[in-house]
C-alpha positions as CSV (number, residue, x, y, z in Angstrom):
1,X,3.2,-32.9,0.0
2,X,5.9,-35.3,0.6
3,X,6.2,-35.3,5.0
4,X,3.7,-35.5,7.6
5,X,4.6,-35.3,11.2
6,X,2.1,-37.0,13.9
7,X,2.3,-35.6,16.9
8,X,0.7,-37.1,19.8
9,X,-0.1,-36.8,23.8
10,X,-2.2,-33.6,22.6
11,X,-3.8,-33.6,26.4
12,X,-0.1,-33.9,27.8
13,X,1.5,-29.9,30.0
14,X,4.1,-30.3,27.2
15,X,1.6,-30.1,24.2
16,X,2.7,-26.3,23.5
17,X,6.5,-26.9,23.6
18,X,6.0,-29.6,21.6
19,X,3.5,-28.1,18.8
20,X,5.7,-25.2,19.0
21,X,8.9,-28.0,17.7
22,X,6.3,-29.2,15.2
23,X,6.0,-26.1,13.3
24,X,9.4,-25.6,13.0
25,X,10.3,-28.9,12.0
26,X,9.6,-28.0,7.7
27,X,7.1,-31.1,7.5
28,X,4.6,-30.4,4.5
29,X,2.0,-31.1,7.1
30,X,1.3,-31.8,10.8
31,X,-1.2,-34.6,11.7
32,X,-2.3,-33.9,15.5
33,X,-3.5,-37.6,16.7
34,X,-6.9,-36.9,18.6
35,X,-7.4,-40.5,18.3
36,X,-5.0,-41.5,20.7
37,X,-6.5,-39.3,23.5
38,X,-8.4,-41.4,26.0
39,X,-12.0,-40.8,26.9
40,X,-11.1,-38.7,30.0
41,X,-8.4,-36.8,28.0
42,X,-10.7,-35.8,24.8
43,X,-12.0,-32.9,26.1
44,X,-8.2,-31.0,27.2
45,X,-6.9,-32.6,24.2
46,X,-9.3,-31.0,21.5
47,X,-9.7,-27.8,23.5
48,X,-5.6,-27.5,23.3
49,X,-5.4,-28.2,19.6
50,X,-8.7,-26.0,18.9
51,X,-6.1,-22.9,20.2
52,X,-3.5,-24.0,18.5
53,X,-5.6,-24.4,15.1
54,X,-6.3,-20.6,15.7
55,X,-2.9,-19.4,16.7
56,X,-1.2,-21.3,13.5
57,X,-3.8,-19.6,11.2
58,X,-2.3,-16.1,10.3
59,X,1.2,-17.8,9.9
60,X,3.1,-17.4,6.9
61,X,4.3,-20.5,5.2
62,X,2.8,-23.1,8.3
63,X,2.2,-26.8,7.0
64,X,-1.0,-27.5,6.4
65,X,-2.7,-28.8,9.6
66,X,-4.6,-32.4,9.6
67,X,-6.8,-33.8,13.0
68,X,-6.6,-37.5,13.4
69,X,-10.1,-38.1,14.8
70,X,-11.4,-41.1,16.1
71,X,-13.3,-43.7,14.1
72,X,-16.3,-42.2,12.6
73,X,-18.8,-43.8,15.3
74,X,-16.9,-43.8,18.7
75,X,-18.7,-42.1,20.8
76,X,-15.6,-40.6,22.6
77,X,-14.9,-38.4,19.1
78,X,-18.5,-37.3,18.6
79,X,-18.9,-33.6,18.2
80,X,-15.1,-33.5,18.3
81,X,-15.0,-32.8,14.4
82,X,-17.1,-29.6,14.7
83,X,-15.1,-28.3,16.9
84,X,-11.8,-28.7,15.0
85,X,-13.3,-27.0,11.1
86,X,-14.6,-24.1,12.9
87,X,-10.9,-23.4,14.8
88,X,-9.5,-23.8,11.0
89,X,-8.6,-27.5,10.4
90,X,-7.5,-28.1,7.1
91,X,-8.0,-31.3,7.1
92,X,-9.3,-34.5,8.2
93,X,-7.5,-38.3,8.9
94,X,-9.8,-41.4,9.6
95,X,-8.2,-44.1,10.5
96,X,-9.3,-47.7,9.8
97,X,-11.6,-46.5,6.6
98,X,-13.0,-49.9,5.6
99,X,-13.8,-48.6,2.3
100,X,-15.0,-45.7,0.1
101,X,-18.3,-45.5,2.0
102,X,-16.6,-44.6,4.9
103,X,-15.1,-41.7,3.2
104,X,-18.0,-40.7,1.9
105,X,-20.1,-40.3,5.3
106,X,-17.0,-38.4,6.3
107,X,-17.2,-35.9,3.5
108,X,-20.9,-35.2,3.9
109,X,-20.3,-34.0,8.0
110,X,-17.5,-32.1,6.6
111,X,-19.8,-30.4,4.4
112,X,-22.4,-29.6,6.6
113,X,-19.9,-28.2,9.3
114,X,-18.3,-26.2,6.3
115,X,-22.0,-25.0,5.8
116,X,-22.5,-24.3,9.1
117,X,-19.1,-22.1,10.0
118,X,-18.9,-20.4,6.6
119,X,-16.1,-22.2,5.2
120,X,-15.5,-22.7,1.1
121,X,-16.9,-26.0,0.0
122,X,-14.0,-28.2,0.0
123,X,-11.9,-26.4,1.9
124,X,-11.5,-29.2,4.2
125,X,-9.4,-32.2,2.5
126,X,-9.7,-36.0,4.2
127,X,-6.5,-38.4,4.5
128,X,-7.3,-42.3,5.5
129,X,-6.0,-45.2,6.6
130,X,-6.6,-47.8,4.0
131,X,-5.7,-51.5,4.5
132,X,-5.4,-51.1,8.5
133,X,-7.9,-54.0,8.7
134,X,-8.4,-57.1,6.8
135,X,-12.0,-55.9,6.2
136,X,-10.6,-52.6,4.7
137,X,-7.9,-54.4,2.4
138,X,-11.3,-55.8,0.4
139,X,-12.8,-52.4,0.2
140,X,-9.7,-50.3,-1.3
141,X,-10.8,-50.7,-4.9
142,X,-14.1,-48.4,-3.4
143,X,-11.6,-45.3,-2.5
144,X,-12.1,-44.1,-6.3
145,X,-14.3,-41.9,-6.4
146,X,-15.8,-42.1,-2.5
147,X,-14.8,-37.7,-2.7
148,X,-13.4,-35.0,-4.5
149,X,-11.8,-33.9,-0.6
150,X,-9.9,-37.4,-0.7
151,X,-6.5,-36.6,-1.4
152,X,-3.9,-39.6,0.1
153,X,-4.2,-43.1,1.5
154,X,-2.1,-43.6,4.9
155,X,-0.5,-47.5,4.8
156,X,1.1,-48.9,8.1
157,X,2.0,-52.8,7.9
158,X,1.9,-53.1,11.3
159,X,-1.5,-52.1,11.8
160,X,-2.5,-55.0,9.5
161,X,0.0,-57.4,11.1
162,X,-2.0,-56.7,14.6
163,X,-5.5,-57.3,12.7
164,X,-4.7,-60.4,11.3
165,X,-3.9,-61.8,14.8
166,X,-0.4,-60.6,15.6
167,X,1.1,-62.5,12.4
168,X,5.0,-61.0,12.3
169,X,5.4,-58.4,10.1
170,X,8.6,-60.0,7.8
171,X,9.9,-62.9,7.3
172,X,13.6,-63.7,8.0
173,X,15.3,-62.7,5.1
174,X,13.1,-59.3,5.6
175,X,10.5,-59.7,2.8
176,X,6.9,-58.6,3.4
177,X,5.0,-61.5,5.0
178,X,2.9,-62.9,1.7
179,X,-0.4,-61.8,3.9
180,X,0.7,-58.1,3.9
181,X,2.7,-58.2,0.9
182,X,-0.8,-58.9,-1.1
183,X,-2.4,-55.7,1.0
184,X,0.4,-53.8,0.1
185,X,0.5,-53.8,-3.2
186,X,-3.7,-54.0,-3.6
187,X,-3.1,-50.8,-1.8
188,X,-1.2,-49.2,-3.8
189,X,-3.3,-50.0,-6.9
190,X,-6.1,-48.7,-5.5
191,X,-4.5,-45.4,-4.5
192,X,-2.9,-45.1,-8.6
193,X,-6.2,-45.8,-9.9
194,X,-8.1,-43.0,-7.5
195,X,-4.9,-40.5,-8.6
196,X,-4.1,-39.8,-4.8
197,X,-1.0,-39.8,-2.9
198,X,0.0,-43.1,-1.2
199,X,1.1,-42.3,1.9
200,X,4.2,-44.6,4.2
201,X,3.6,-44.8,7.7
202,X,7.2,-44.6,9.1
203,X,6.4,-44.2,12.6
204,X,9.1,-45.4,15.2
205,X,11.5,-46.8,12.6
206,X,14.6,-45.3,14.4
207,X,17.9,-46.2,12.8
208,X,16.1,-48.1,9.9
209,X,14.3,-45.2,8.5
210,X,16.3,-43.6,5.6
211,X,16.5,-47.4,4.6
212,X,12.4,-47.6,5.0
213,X,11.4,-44.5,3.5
214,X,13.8,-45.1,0.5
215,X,12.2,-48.7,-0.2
216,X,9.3,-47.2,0.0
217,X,9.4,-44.3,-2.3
218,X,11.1,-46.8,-5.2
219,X,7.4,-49.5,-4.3
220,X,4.9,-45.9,-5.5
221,X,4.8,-44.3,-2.2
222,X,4.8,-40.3,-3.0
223,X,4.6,-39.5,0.9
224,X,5.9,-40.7,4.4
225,X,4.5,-40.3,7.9
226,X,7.0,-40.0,11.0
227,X,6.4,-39.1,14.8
228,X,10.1,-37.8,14.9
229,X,11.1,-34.6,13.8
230,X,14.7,-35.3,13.1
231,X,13.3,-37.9,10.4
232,X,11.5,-34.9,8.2
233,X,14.1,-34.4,6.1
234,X,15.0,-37.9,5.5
235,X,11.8,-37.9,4.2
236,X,12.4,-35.3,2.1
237,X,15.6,-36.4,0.8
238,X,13.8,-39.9,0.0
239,X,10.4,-38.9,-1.5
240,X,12.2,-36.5,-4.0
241,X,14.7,-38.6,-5.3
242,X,14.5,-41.0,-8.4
243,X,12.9,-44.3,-8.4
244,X,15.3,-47.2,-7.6
């Protein structure tokens, strides 16, 4: 799996038309972002994506389908994640994991819901967000071993940047600020020595992304996220190509 495609506004009139674009748009995998539905939009928003989950099913040669839910103990998202592995979710985001623990609470719900609908142990894999907070850049040594359903680790700079009190993301000559720069390469580590894929969030890099998702793919990354179709087979192009 080298492109994942977010797709938001899932509680939005235009979430058909615009699921229907994400199919097509030959991304390894679609991550629908039920974490950015509001409280009053969660309901529409994971009824929506419940049908679609159901229609995409039977197709031949769809991506494989991932739910970004909301943190494991918001009560907006509870009962959400039921919902989404018995309309066939294959698998599972959580952003801000502060650690392996995190991943591990997550993979025992997934279990029981599996139980519950009579779905194949495992079946359902988990992605996360790893070094999205201060506190989870000192708990990604802990992703080894957290779950056998753990298969990548999702890295956005900016989230960090905002965590750490807004600090600017590079410095003038466009070098990783030293803060994130550390993260950045802890988190790297951490996914090599847990074997899973490390994962670039490219999201709303425009122009720049070819440039970004290159540079990327020559510091480990094996994957890249984007919220623009047009940007899947950059990804593509840059994931497969040789190390710089």
């Amino acid at each position: 799996m080298h492109s994942l495609l977010l797709v938001s506004h899932l509680a939005g009139p235009h979430f058909a038309a615009q699921a229907e674009a994400a199919l097509a748009s030959g991304a390894d995998a679609l991550v629908l972002d039920l974490a950015g539905a509001g409280d009053g939009e969660m309901g529409l928003a994971t009824r929506q994506v419940c049908d679609f989950l159901r229609a995409a099913q039977p197709m031949a040669r769809r991506p494989q389908l991932v739910m970004r839910i909301p943190v494991l103990d918001a009560p907006v998202g509870r009962g959400v994640l039921d919902h989404l592995i018995a309309a066939g979710a294959d698998g599972i985001l959580l952003p801000e994991a502060q650690g392996g623990n995190d991943v591990t609470r997550l993979d025992a719900r997934i279990s029981v819901e599996e139980a519950v609908h009579g779905i194949d142990h495992g079946h359902v894999k988990i992605l996360a967000e790893a070094g999205a907070t201060a506190h989870g850049v000192l708990g990604l040594a802990s992703f080894r071993g957290a779950s056998h359903r753990l298969t990548g680790l999702v890295w956005s700079a900016e989230r960090l940047a905002a965590d750490l009190g807004g600090i600017g993301v590079r410095m003038p000559d466009g070098t990783l600020r030293a803060p994130l720069s550390f993260a950045l390469g802890q988190f790297l580590i951490a996914a090599a020595a847990a074997r899973i894929t490390a994962i670039y969030d490219g999201t709303g890099r425009g122009h720049a992304a070819p440039a970004a998702f290159a540079a990327a793919r020559d510091d480990g990354f094996a994957a890249g996220l984007t919220d623009d179709t047009a940007e899947i087979a950059v990804i593509a192009e840059a994931m497969t190509a040789a190390r710089g």
